[in-house]
DRENFIKOL-221793 format. One record per residue (C-alpha): residue in one letter; x, y, z. Coordinates in steps of 0.001 Angstrom, whole numbers, padded with zeros to 6 digits, always signed. Example, Ala and Ser with C-alpha at 12.3 -4.5 7.8 and 13.67 -1.06 7.14 Angstrom:
A+012300-004500+007800
S+013670-001060+007140
This chain:
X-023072-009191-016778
X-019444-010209-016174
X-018259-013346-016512
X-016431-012964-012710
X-019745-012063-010888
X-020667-012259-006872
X-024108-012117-005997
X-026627-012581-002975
X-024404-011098+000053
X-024704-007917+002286
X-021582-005628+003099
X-021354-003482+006332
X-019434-000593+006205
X-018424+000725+009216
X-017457+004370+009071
X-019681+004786+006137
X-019486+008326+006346
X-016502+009046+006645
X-013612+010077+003902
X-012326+006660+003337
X-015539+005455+001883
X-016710+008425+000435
X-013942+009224-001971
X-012632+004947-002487
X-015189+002212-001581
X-018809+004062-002748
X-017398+004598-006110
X-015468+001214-005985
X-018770-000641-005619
X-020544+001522-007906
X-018467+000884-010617
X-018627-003084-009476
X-022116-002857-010333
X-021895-000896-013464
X-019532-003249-014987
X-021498-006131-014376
X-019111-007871-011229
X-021671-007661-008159
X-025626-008116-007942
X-028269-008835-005870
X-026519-007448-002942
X-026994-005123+000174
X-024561-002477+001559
X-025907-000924+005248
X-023761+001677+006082
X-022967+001844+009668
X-021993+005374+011213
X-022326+007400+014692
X-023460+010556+012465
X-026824+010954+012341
X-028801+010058+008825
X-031917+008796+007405
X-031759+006725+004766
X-032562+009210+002115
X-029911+011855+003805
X-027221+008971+003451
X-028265+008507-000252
X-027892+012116-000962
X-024611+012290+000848
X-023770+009287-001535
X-024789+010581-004747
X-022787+013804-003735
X-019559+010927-003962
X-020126+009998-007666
X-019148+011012-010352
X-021606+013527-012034
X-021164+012325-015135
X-022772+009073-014547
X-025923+008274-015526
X-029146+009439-013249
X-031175+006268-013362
X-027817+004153-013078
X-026692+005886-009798
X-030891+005617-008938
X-030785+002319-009217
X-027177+001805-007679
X-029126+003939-004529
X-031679+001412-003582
X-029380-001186-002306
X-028121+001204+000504
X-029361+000600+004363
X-027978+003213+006969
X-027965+002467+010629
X-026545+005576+012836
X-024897+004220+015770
X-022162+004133+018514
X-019555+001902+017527
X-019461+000994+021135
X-022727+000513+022126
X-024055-003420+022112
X-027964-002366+021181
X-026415-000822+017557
X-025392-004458+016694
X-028592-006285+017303
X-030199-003658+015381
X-027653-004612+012620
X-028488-008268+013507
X-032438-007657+012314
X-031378-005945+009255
X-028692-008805+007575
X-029954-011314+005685
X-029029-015226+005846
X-027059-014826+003554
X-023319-013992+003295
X-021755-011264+005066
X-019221-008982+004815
X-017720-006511+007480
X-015446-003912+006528
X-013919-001765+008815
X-013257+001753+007922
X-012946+003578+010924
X-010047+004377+013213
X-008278+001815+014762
X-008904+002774+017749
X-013002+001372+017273
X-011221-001952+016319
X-011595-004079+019358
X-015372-002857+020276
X-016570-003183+016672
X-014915-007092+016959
X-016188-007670+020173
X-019878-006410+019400
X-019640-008428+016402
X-018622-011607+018353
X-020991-010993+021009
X-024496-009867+018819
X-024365-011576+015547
X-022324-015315+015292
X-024599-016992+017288
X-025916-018012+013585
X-023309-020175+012084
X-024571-020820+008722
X-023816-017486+007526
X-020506-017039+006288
X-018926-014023+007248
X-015408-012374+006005
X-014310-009099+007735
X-011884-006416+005571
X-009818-004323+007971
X-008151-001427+006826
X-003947-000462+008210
X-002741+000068+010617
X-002584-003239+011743
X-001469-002138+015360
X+000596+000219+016078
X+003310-001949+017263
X+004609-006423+017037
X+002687-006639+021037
X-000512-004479+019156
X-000789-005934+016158
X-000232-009778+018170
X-002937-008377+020242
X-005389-007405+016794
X-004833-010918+015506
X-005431-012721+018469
X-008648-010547+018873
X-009452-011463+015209
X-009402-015050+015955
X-011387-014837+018631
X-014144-014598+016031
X-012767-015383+012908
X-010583-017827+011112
X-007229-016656+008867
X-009562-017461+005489
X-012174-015168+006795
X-009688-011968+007713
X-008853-009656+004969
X-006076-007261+006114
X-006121-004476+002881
X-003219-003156+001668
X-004557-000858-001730
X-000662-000635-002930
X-001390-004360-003968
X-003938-003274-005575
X-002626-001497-008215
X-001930-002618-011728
X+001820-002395-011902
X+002299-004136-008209
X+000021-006685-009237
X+001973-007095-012886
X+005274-007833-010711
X+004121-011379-010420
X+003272-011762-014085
X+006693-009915-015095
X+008813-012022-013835
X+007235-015493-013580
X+005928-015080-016794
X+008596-014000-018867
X+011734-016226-018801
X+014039-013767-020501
X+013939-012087-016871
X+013750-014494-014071
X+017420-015952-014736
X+018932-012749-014275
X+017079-011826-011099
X+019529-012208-008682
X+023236-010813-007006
X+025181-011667-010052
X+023111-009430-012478
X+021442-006711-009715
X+023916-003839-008704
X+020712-002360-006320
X+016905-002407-006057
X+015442+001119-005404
X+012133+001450-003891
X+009835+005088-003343
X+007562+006176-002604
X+006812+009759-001859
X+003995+011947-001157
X+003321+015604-002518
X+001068+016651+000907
X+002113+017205+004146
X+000364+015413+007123
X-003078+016974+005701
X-005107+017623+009074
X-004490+013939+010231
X-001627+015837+012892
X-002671+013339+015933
X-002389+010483+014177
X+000798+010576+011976
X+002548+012047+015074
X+001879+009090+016638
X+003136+006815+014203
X+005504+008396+011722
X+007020+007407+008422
X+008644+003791+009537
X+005386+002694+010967
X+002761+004774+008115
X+004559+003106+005110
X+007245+001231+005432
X+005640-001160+007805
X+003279-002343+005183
X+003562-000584+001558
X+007114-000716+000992
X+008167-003960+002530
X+004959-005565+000575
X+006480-004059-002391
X+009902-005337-000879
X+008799-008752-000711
X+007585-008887-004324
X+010161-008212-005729
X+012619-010050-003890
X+010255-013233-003517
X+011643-016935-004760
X+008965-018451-007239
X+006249-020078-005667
X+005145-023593-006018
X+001800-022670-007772
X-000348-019453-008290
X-002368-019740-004926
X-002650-017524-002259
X-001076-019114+000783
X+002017-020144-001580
X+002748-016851-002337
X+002521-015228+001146
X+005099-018281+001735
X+007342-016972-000177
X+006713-012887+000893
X+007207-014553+004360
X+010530-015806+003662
X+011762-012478+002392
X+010373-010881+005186
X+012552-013339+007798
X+015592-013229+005489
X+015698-009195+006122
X+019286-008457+007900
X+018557-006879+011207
X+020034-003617+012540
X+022686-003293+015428
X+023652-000301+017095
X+026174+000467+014234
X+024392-000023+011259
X+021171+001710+012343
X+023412+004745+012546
X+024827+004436+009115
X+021855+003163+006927
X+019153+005041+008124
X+018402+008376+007732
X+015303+010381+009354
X+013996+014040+008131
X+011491+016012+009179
X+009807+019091+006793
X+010597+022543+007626
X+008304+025790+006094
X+009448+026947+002374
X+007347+028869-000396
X+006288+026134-003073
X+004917+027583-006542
X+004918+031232-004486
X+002803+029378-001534
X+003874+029574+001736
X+003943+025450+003302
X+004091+025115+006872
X+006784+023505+008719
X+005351+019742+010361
X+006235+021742+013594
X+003894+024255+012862
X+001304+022162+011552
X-000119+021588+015179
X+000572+023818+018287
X+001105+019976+020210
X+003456+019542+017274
X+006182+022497+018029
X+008584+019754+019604
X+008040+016119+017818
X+010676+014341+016745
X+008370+012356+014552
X+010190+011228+011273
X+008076+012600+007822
X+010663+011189+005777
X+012856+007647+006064
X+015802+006537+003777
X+017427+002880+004651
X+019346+000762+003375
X+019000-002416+003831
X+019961-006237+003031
X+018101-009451+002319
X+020609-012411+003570
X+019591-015393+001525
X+021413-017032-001685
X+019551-014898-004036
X+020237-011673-002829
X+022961-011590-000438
X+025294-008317-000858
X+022957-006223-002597
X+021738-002982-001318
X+017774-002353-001280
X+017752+001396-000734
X+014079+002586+000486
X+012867+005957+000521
X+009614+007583+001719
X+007945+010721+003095
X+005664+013798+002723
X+005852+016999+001362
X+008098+015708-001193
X+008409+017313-004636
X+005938+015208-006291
X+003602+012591-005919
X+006039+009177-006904
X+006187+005869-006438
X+008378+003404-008026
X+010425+000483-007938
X+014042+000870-009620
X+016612-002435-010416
X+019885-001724-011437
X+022124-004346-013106
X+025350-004516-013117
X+028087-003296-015919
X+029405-005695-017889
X+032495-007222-016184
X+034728-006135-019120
X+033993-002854-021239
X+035076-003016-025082
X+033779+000551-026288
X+036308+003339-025617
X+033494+005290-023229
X+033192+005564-019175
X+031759+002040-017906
X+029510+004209-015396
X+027261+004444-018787
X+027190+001221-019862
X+024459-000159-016946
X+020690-000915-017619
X+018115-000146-015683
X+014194-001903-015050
X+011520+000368-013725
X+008120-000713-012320
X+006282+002644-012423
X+003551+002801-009934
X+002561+006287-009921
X+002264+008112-011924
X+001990+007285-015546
X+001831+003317-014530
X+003746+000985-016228
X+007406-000731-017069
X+010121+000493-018686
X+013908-001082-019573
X+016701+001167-019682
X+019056+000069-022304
X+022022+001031-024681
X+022196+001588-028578
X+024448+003049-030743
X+023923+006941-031353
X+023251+007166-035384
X+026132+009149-037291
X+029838+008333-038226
X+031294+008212-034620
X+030698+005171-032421
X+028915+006993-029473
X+026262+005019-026676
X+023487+006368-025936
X+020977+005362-023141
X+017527+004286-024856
X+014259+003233-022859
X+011957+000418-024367
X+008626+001200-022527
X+005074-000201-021378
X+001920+001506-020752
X-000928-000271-019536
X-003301+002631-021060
X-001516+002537-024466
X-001028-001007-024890
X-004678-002230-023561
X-007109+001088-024086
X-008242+000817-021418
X-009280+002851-018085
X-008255+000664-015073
X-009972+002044-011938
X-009334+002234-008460
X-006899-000152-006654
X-010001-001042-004351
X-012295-001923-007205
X-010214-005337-007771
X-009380-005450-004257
X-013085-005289-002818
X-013736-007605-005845
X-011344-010185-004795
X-012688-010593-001285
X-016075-011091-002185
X-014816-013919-004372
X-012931-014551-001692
X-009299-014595-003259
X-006398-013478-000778
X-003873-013105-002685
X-003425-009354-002657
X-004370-009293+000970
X-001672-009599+003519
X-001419-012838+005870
X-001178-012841+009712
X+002529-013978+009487
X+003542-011409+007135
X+002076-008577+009577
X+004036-010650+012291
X+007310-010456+010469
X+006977-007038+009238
X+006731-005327+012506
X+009522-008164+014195
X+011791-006174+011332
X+010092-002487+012032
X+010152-003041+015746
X+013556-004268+015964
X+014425-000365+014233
X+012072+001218+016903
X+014442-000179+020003
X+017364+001057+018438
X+017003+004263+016360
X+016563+006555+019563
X+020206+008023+018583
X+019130+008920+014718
X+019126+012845+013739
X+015785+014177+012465
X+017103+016237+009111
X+015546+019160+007852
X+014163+019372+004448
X+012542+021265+002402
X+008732+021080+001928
X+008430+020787-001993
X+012050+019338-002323
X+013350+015565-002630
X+014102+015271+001222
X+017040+015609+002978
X+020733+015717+001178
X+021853+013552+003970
X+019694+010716+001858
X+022902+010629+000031
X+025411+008772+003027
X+023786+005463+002300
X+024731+005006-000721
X+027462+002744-001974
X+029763+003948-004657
X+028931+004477-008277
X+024754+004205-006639
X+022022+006735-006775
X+018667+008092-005760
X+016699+008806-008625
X+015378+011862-009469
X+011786+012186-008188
């Protein structure tokens, strides 16, 4: 057994059938189990699709991976309870209510948003008459679909539950390299001194997707690039980075902090939204001989949106440490590759002794997310042989080579750290809040920005390149 183990509470999945669960949280928990980190537990899948419990165990098993072993998976099997269900419908939840335990609970929420408010209500209504059971709930993004919505979710939330009870998952904090941003810097003085507007020329964040909109037409339409990723994975990423140290390695002092950055964002006028943001939208083009549809022709309802697929900005934190220096942000789908990364540039030295252009003379610090995780530095060394020439060199870290070890799913620690019942990877009402203040604040004043075509299979639109300031980049994907 692990030394880190939780034991003796029940999880309800809601949505347990559907995609989410089947290919991240079954095989999340599994592997929990395997390796020791959860026992004695219950998991009672909650779905509207019809199952016994032995159907849902098949459909289960079908989720693993086959080369597990039998009586492992067997055994993993037994702790399952399915109740089929309308999401809606008050008699479901007192059936749930007969089958928890007193004992802890957890509710997780992997449905569509849109099953939010009845699945709270239900919950409110059916099952906390019984306060001696604690209870946590794990919801999954969006977190409403705009600042009045996502008010609205929170206020709902606390209708039942208090902050230290609400998980609001973000799985980008759950992967190794996110999580190592912390460690890197705090944890290593030779970097934290030079973190700042003296040293930093720009800070690069992507992070692109291979697919198009995949057969989920209705709902990216509805929301778009701005409010599918920047909204939450890029400006947690953002804040990370950008962060001041916090007082102590504790939850609420580091969502402080990711607060702060969040406020200190420079807001848009009617200018600037013009000139530091640029929208694109995929158009058809033959990738590896395959014909890709257009997002226009993905849907028949789609043959007129305007709906961004891809979103470059640029865009300016206005406190001491950063003031000045351009964050550029890209994201979007049907992109060349799947790529996500965070990029810091320093600056050249202010005066250049070797008889070479000073454009080569700048270092570089990559967080690689995906793929390939890890860090790498960007530095230069003399090229051997009789002439002094510079040559770029990169010093680099690989979790896999330098541990040996397989690090799974982003969920796996993130499922883990809620039933522990550590938030620091989760995301805190007021950093929702100030998220979509910034993201709204865009949304009144972008009506005027021109959708550009791109590509499907290329690196977005060439228009990308307007924001950026002299001597600056984008980096190849």
């Amino acid at each position: 057994m692990s030394e880190k183990n939780v034991s003796n509470f029940d999880i309800v999945i809601f949505g347990i059938t559907g995609n989410l669960s089947r290919r991240k949280l079954i095989p999340s928990l599994f592997n929990l189990y395997k390796d020791g980190y959860i026992s004695n537990f219950r998991i009672i899948g909650f779905s509207r699709r019809y199952f016994t419990d032995e159907e849902l165990k098949i459909y289960i098993k079908d989720s693993l991976w086959q080369e597990e072993s039998t009586a492992l998976i067997d055994d993993f099997l037994k702790f399952f309870v399915y109740l089929s269900g309308d999401f809606r419908e008050r008699s479901a939840y007192l059936k749930l209510s007969y089958l928890l335990a007193n004992r802890e609970r957890i509710y997780y929420l992997s449905t569509s948003p849109e099953f939010y408010e009845a699945i709270i209500e239900n919950l409110k209504s059916c099952l906390f008459n019984d306060t001696s059971c604690l209870s946590k709930i794990i919801l999954e993004k969006p977190f409403g679909s705009s600042l009045d919505t996502a008010r609205c979710l929170n206020s709902l939330l606390y209708s039942v539950f208090k902050e230290e009870q609400i998980y609001r998952i973000d799985h980008y904090l759950g992967k190794e390299t996110v999580q190592n941003i912390f460690t890197f810097r705090f944890g290593n003085s030779i970097f934290e001194h030079i973190w700042n507007s003296r040293y930093v020329d720009f800070i690069q964040i992507t992070v692109a997707e291979e697919v198009g909109i995949d057969g989920r037409a209705e709902y990216y339409d509805s929301v778009g690039a701005l409010r599918d990723m920047v909204q939450n994975h890029i400006l947690q990423l953002l804040s990370l980075i950008a962060m001041e140290p916090p007082i102590g390695f504790n939850a609420d002092f580091i969502h402080d902090e990711k607060v702060r950055v969040l406020k200190s964002l420079r807001k848009f006028n009617r200018e600037t939204v013009l000139d530091h943001i640029v929208k694109g939208q995929y158009v058809r083009s033959q990738v590896q001989g395959i014909l890709k549809k257009g997002y226009r022709e993905e849907a028949k309802f789609l043959s007129t949106s305007n709906t961004e697929t891809y979103l470059a900005m640029k865009l300016f934190i206005d406190n001491w440490r950063w003031f000045g220096v351009p964050f550029y942000i890209r994201t979007g789908k049907a992109l060349v590759r799947k790529f996500s990364e965070i990029y810091i540039q320093f600056k050249k030295p202010d005066f250049n002794i070797f008889n070479i252009k000073s454009n080569n003379l700048s270092n570089a610090l990559i967080f690689r997310i995906q793929p390939r995780d890890g860090i790498e530095i960007k530095f230069n060394a003399k090229r051997p042989g009789y002439n002094y020439e510079i040559q770029e060199a990169n010093m680099g870290f690989s979790y896999h080579v330098s541990f040996n070890k397989f690090f799974g799913e982003s969920y796996e620690r993130l499922l883990f750290d809620a039933f522990w019942g550590d938030r620091t990877l989760y995301a805190r009402n007021d950093e929702i809040d100030s998220s979509w203040e910034f993201v709204s604040d865009i949304l009144d004043k972008w009506e005027d920005i021109k959708n550009w075509d791109y590509f499907y299979g290329s690196e977005g639109p060439v228009e990308a390149n307007m924001l950026l300031e002299k001597d600056h980049f984008w980096r190849k994907m």
